[in-house]
Backbone bond lengths (Angstrom), bond angles and torsions (degrees), N, CA, C in turn:
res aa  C-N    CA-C-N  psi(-1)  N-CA   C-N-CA  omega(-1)  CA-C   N-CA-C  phi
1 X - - - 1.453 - - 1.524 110.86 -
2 X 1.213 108.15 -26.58 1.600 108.47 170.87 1.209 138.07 -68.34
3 X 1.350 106.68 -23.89 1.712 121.82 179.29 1.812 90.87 -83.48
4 X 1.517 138.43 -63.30 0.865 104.72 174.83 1.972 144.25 -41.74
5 X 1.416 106.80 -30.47 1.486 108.93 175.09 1.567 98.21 -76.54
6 X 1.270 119.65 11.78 1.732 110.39 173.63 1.066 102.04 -101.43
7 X 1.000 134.69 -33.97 1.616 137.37 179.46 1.564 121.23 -119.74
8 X 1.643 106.43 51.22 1.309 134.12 158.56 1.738 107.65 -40.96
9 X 1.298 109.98 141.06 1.166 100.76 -165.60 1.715 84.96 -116.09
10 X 1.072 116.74 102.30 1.645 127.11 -166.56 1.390 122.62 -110.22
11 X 1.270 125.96 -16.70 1.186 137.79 172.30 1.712 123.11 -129.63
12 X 1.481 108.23 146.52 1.521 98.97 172.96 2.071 107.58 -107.42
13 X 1.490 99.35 172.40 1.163 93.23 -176.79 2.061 87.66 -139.02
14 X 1.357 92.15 125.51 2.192 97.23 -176.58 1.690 86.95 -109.76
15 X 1.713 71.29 139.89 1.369 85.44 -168.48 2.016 93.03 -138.70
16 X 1.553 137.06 128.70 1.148 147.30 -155.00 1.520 95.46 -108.33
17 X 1.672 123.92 126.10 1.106 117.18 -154.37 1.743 87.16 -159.94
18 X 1.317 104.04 149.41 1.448 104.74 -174.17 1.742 114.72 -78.78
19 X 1.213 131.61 142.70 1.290 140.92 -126.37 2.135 90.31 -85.19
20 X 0.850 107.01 -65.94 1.694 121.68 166.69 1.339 101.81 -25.16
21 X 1.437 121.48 -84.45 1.130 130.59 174.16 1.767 105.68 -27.38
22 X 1.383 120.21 -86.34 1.420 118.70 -156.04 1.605 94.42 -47.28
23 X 1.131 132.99 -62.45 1.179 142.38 -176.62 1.523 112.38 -18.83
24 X 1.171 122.52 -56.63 1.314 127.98 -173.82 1.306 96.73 -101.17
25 X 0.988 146.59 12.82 2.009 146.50 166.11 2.302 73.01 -88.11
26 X 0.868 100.76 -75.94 1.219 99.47 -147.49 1.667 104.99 -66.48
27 X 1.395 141.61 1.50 0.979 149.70 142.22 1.555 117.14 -58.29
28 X 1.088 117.21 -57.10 1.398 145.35 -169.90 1.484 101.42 -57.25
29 X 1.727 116.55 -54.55 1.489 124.31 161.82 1.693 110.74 -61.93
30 X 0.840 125.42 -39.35 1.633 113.51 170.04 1.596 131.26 -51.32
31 X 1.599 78.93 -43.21 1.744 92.72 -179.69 1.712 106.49 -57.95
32 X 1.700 106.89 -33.30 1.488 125.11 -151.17 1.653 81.65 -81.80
33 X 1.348 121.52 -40.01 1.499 91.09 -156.69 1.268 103.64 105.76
34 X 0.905 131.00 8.52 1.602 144.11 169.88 1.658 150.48 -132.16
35 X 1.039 159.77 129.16 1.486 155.63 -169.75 1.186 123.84 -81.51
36 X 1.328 123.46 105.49 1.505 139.01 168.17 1.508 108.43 -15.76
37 X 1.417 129.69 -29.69 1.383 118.74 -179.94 1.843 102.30 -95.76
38 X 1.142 104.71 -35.29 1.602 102.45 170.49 1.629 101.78 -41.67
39 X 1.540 117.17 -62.96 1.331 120.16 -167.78 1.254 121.09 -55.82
40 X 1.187 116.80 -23.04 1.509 136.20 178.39 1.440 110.82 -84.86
41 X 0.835 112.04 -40.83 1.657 111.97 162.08 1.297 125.14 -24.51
42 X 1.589 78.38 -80.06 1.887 124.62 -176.29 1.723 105.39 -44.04
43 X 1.064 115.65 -46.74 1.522 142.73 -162.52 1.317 90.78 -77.36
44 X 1.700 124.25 -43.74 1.573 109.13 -170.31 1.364 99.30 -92.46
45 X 1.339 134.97 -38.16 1.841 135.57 179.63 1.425 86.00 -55.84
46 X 1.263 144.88 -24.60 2.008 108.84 -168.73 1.459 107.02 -114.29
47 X 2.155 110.45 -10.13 1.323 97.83 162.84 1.488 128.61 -61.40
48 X 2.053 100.03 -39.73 1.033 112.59 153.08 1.355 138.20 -8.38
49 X 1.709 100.63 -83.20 1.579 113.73 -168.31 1.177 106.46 -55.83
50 X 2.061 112.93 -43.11 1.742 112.76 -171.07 1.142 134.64 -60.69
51 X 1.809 100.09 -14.43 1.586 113.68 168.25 1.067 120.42 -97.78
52 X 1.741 128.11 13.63 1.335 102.36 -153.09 1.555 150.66 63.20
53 X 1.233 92.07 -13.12 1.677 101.93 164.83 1.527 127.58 -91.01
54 X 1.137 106.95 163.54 1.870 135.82 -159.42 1.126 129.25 135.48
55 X 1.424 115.94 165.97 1.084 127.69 146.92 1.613 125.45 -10.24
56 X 1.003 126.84 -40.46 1.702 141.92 -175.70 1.503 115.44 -84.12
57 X 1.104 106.51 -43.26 1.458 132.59 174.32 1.646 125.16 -73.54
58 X 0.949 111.20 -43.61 1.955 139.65 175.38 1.046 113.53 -63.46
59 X 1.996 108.47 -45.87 1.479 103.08 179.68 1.357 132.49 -40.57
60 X 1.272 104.36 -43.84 1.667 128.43 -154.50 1.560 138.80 90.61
């Protein structure tokens, strides 16, 4: 139960995206078995890691 209150999901981030497009992102996750914000997540934790950035990194 603790690792979840570590990774509180506390903020949103809007993001303006052409209508076609989201449509089939979020189709595409259905088919998968999955949620367009899950994917968005996922997508920012490995842009993350590939740059070296976070939380870990920022501190100093």
């Amino acid at each position: 139960m603790a690792k979840r209150a570590k990774h509180k999901k506390d903020a949103q981030l809007m993001i303006r995206i052409n209508k076609a497009e989201r449509d089939d992102f979020v189709e595409l996750c259905e088919e998968l078995d999955t949620s367009a914000a899950r994917e968005v997540r996922r997508f920012i934790r490995a842009f993350l890691k590939e740059h070296g950035a976070g939380k870990e990194t920022l501190k100093g």
